[in-house]
N, C-alpha and C positions, 0 to 999 in steps of 0.2 A: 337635586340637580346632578349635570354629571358631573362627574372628577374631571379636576386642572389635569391631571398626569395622562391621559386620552393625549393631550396634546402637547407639542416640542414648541421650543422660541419658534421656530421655521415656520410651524403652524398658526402663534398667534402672530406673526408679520404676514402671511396670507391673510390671516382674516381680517386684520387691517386695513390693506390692499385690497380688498375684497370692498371696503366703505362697510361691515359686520363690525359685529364685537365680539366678546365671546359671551356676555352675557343672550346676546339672541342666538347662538349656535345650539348653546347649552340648550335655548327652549326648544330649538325645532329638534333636537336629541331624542327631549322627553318629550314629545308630542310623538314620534314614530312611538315609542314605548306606550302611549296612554292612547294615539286611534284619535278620530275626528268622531266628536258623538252624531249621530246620525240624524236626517232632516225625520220629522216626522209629519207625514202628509196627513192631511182632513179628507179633501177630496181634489178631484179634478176640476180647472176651470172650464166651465161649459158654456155658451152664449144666452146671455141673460143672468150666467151668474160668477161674473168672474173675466167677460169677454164679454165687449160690446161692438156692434154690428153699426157703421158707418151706412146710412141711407144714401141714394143715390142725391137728393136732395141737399146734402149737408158738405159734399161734397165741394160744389164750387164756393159754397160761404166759406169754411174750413181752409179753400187755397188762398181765397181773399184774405183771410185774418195772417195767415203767413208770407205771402206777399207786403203785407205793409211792414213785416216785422224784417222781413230779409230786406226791405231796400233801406233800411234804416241797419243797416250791417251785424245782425244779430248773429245770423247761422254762420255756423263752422261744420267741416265733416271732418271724420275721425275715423281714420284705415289704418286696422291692426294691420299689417305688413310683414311682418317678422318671421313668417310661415316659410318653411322649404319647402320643395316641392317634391320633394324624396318620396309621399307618399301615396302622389299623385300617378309617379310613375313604377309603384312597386311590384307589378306584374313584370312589365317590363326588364327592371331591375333582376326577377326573378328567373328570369328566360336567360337574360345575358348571362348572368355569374352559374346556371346551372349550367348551359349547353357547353358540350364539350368539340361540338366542330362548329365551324363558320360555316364549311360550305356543306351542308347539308342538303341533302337532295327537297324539291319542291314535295312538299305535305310531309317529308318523315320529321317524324319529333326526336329532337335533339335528345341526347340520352340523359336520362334523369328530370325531364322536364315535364311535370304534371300535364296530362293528357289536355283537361281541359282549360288550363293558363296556353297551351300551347295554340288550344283554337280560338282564343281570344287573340291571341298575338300573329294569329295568320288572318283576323278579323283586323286588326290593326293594321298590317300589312295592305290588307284591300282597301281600305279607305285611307292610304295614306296621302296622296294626294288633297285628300279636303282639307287637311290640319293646316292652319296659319303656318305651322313653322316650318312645313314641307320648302318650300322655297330655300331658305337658308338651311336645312340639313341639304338639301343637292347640293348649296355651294360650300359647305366643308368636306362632303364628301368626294367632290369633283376636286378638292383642293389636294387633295390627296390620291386621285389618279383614279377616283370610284363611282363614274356614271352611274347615279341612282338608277336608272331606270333600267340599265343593265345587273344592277345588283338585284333589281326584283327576276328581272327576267332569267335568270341563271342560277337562280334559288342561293345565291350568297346572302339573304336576307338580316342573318347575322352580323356583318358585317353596320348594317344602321345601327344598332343598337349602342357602341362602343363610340359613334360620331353624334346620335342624339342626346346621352347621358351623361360623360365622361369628359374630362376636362380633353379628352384626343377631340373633338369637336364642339356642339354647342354646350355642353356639358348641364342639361337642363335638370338633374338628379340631383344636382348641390343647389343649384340657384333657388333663390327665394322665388314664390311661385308669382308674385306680383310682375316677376318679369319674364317668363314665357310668353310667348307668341298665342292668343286665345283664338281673334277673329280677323278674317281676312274680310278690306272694304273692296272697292273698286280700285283704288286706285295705292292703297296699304295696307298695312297690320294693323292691331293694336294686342298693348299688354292688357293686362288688369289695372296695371296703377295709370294708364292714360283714361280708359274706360270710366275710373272714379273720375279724375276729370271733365269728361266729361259729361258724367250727372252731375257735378258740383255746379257745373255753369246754369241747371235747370232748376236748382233749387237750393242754393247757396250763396247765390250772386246777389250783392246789395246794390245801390241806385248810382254807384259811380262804375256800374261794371264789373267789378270786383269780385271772386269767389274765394274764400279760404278754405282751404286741405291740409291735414297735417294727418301725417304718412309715419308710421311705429315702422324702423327697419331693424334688420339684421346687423350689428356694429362692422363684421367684415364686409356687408352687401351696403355700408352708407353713404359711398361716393358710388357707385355703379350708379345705384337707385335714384341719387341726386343728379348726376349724369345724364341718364335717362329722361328722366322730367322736362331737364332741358332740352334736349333734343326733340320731343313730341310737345313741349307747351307751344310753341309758334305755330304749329299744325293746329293745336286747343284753339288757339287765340284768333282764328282768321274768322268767326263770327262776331266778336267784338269784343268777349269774354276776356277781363285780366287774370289771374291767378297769383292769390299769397299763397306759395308753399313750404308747409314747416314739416323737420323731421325730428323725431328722437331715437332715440335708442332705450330697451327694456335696463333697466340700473344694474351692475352688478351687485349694487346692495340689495336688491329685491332676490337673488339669489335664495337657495338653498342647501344645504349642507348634503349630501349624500351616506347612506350608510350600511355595511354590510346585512349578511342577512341575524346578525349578534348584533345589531342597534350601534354598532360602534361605526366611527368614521370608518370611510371606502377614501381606498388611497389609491393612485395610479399607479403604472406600472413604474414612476420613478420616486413615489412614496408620497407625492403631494395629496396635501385634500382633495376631494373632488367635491366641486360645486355646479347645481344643475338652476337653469330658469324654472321657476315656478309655473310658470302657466300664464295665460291670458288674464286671469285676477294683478299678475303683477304691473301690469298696466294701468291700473290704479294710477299708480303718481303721473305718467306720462299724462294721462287726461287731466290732471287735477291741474298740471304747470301749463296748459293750455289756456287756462284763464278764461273759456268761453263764456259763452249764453247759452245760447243755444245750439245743441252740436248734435249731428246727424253721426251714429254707428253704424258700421256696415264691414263686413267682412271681405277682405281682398277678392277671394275668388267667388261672391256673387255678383254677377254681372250679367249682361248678356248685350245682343245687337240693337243697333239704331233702331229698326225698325220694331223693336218690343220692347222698346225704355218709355213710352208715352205712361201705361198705366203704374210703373214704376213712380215715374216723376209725378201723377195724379195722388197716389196715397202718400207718398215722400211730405206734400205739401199740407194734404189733408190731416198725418196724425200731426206736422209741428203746429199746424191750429188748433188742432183738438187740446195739447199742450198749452197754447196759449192761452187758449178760453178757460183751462182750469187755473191758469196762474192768473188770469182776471180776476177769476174769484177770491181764489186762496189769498193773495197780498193784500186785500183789503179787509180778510177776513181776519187776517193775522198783524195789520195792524188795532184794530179793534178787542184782539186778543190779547195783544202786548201790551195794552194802554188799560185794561179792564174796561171798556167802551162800550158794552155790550148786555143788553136785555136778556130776561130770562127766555124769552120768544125768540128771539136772533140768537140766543145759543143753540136751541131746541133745532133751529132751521140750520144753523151751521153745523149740527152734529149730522144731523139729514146729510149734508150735502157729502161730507165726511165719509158716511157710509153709502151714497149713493152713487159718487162720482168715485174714489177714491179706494174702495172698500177697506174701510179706517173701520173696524170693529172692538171697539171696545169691551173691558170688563165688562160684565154685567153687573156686578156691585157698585160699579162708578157712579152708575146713575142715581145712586141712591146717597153721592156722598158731596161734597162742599160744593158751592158754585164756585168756589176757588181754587180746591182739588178739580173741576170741570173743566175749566177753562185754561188750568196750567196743563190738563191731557190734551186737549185738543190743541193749544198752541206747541207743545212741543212734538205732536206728529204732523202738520201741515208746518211746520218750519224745516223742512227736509229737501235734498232734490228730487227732485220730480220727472221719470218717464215712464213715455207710451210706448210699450214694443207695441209692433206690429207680430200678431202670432198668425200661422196659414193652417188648412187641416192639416190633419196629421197622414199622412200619406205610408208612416214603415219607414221614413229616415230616422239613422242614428240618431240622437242628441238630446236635448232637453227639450221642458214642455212647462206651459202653465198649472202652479199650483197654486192650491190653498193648505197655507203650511201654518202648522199650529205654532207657537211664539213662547219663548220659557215663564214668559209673563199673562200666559194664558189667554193671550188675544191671536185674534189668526192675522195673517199678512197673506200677498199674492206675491210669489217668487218663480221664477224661472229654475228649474230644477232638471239635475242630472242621473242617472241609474245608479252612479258611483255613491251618491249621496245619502241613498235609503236605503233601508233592510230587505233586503230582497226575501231572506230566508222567512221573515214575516208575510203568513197568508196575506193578509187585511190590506197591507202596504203593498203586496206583489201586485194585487187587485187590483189597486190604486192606480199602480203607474199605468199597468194594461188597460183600464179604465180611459188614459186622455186622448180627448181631441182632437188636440192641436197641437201643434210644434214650433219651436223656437228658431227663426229663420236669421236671427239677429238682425234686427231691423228697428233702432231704436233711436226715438230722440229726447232728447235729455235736457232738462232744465236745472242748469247747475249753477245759478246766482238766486239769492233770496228774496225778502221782498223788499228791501233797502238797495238790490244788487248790487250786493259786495259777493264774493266768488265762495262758494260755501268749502269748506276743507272737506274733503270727499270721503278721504281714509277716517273719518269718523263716522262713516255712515256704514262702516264695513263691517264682517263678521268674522272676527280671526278663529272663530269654531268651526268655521267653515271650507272644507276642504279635503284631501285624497291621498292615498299614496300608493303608488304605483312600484310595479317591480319593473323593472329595467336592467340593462348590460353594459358594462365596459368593459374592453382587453378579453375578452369571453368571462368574464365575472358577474354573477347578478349582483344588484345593488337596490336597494330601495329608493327612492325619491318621493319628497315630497314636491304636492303641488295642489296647488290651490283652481279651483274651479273659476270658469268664466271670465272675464270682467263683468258677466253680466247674472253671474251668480252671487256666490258669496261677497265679492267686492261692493256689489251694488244693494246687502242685502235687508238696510234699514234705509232706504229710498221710499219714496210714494209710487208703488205701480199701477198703470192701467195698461189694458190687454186688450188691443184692436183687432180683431180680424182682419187681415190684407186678400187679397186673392194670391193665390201659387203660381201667379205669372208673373210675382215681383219677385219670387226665391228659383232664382237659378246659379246653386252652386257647384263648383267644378273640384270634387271631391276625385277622381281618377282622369287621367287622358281620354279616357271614352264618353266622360260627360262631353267633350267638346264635339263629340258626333250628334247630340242631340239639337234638335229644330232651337232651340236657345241662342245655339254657338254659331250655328252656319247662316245662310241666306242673307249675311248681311249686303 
């Protein structure tokens, strides 16, 4: 373990403050020193094996079976939030802080500003009118004596960039991206976090009218965001739709310790520790104090307009049935399990089902060994939560992808998986990943009460092996950080998965400002 002498009293009163100890400082010390051991993949999930294909047919039964379970107040939806937007507008970002004049003649590139950021950002310029937030950047800019439209016309273009980003105007570079300006209606805007609103009313809403949302924010950005809510739920509301909205904030005990590039604590520039968020895995407990049933994930900035959330809101309903229909089975297969209820023949069929709905793959010596050693495997892997991501093809977006991932216990499981996670320098595995299909669009719904429904403790379904470390900078210093993958990796990674295929007209995520020029964002 490390040495006490790393750290002063000053240090462990932070990490007290912190909700830490030092006995979990100490681990994540030696975890940068010892590396996350790496996932090892079997193969790609492909349709038919690992990914299953929703009939046109199964569709409207599938919205039925979630319809009876939403008007009986099951569903909750659940928006990570907490995201800035910093790196939405980092082109942007990069134009400003390079150019060394404002007023810059129309087409010459500011000096030092990469040729082709620069013709992205005279692209930006030409459509700037279509962006939601066009409206309010003319009135801070107007506010300060700077007719937009005069500023295009006399090539001061420079001059937007320090009123769209910067706390001198809208300051949309800091703000969490849940609350930029996305789509413009007829007769308003909308954020992302009204937007989830309103898909919550389409398939969230229980029989009193009702929708619950609960919103992951930024601690500085949790009155704004609360704020906000209220001022767009009355707008939500004028179709008949109520709204619970709940917020949390990521813990700072879910924190992480930061450390040079000598594995020792990274101090700031006034000698303090430096502790960084983990990642989206540290959302764990936020979901787990939620207390749902059934709870619909989705990523702030997948969204899009009215007039293209119909087949959004069609598979939203289809996978929580498909959900449902597998907890029909499981709870009564796992009360028959708990109780030893159960025939040599209805084990035989529930192991089937195990491997055929669930891909629950067993040893292969198992079967060779007790109906008691049988039956305590099977019941303690369908006693688990249980979700359906929705996965889309795989298109060349960043991010994770369905796998079949071998298990230290020799069994395989189906995981959502990231680049960061496997050996790349390994042929077999490079293969692997260049090999998948499909991609992870986060689109997940989750069965997180058992078959007594009582609320399962989540963080024991997780995999503390699982996880990254990343180099980063403070004060111009590099520093190591750790950080745990997903929520919907390693946190989720002794869960029951199943792997739907959705179509790519439910993933529309707004990864830079230019997505919002896409047919997704506009023609609402």
């Amino acid at each position: 373990m490390t040495k006490n002498n790393f750290f002063r009293d000053e240090d462990l009163r932070q990490i007290k403050e912190q909700g830490l100890t030092l006995e979990k400082v100490q681990s994540d010390i030696e975890r940068f020193k010892k590396g996350f051991p790496v996932v090892r993949l079997q193969r790609p999930c492909t349709v038919g094996d690992g990914i299953t294909i929703l009939q046109s047919d199964e569709l409207d039964r599938l919205s039925q079976v979630h319809a009876e379970a939403a008007s009986a107040g099951r569903m909750t939806k659940f928006v990570p939030a907490s995201g800035a937007a910093s790196r939405m507008f980092q082109l942007l970002l990069s134009v400003m802080e390079r150019s060394k004049a404002a007023d810059d003649a129309p087409g010459e590139t500011p000096v030092d500003v990469d040729a082709r950021d620069f013709q992205m950002f005279l692209q930006f310029l030409r459509n700037l009118k279509q962006f939601a937030f066009y409206d309010d950047l003319r009135l801070v800019m107007a506010g300060d004596g700077l007719p937009i439209e005069q500023a295009l016309t006399d090539g001061h273009h420079t001059e937007l960039l320090p009123h769209l980003l910067t706390p001198r105007g809208l300051n949309y570079a800091n703000l969490p991206k849940g609350l930029i300006l996305f789509h413009r209606y007829t007769d308003h805007t909308r954020t992302p976090l009204e937007e989830h609103l309103v898909e919550a009313a389409a398939y969230a809403q229980d029989q009193d009218r009702v929708a619950r949302v609960h919103f992951t924010v930024p601690p500085e950005y949790h009155e704004a965001m609360r704020d906000h809510i209220e001022a767009v739920q009355q707008r939500c509301e004028r179709l008949g739709c109520r709204y619970m909205v709940a917020f949390s904030v990521q813990k700072p005990s879910t924190d992480t310790i930061a450390v040079d590039q000598r594995n020792e604590p990274f101090r700031d520039e006034t000698g303090r520790l430096v502790f960084r968020p983990a990642g989206h895995g540290a959302l764990l407990e936020n979901l787990n104090n939620v207390q749902g049933d059934i709870i619909f994930i989705k990523n702030i900035d997948n969204v899009t307009v009215d007039r293209l959330k119909p087949p959004t809101y069609l598979y939203k309903r289809a996978l929580a049935g498909y959900l449902l229909e597998l907890q029909n089975v499981i709870f009564p297969h796992l009360q028959a399990l708990l109780h030893e209820r159960v025939e040599e023949q209805s084990l035989k069929e529930m192991f089937a089902f195990a491997r055929e709905k669930l891909s629950i793959v067993p040893p292969a010596e198992l079967m060779q060994k007790s109906r008691a050693e049988r039956i305590a495997f099977l019941a303690s892997r369908l006693n688990r939560p249980l979700r359906v991501c929705g996965v889309v093809p795989n298109t060349g977006e960043p991010g994770g992808g369905p796998f079949w991932v071998q298990q230290s216990d020799h069994t395989l499981s189906l995981q959502i998986i990231e680049a960061a996670q496997i050996d790349m320098q390994d042929p077999g595995q490079r293969a692997c990943w260049e090999a998948v299909t499909h991609f992870n669009p986060v689109d997940l719904v989750c069965g997180v009460r058992d078959y007594r429904g009582s609320p399962f403790d989540l963080p024991r379904f997780s995999d503390p092996d699982t996880g990254f470390i990343a180099q980063k900078s403070k004060d111009g210093k590099v520093l190591r950080a750790l950080e745990l993958p997903g929520l919907w990796n390693g946190a989720m990674a002794h869960w029951n998965t199943v792997f739907v295929e959705v179509p790519l007209i439910t993933f529309n995520p707004v990864k830079t400002v230019f997505d919002l020029l896409r047919d997704a964002h506009r023609g609402a």
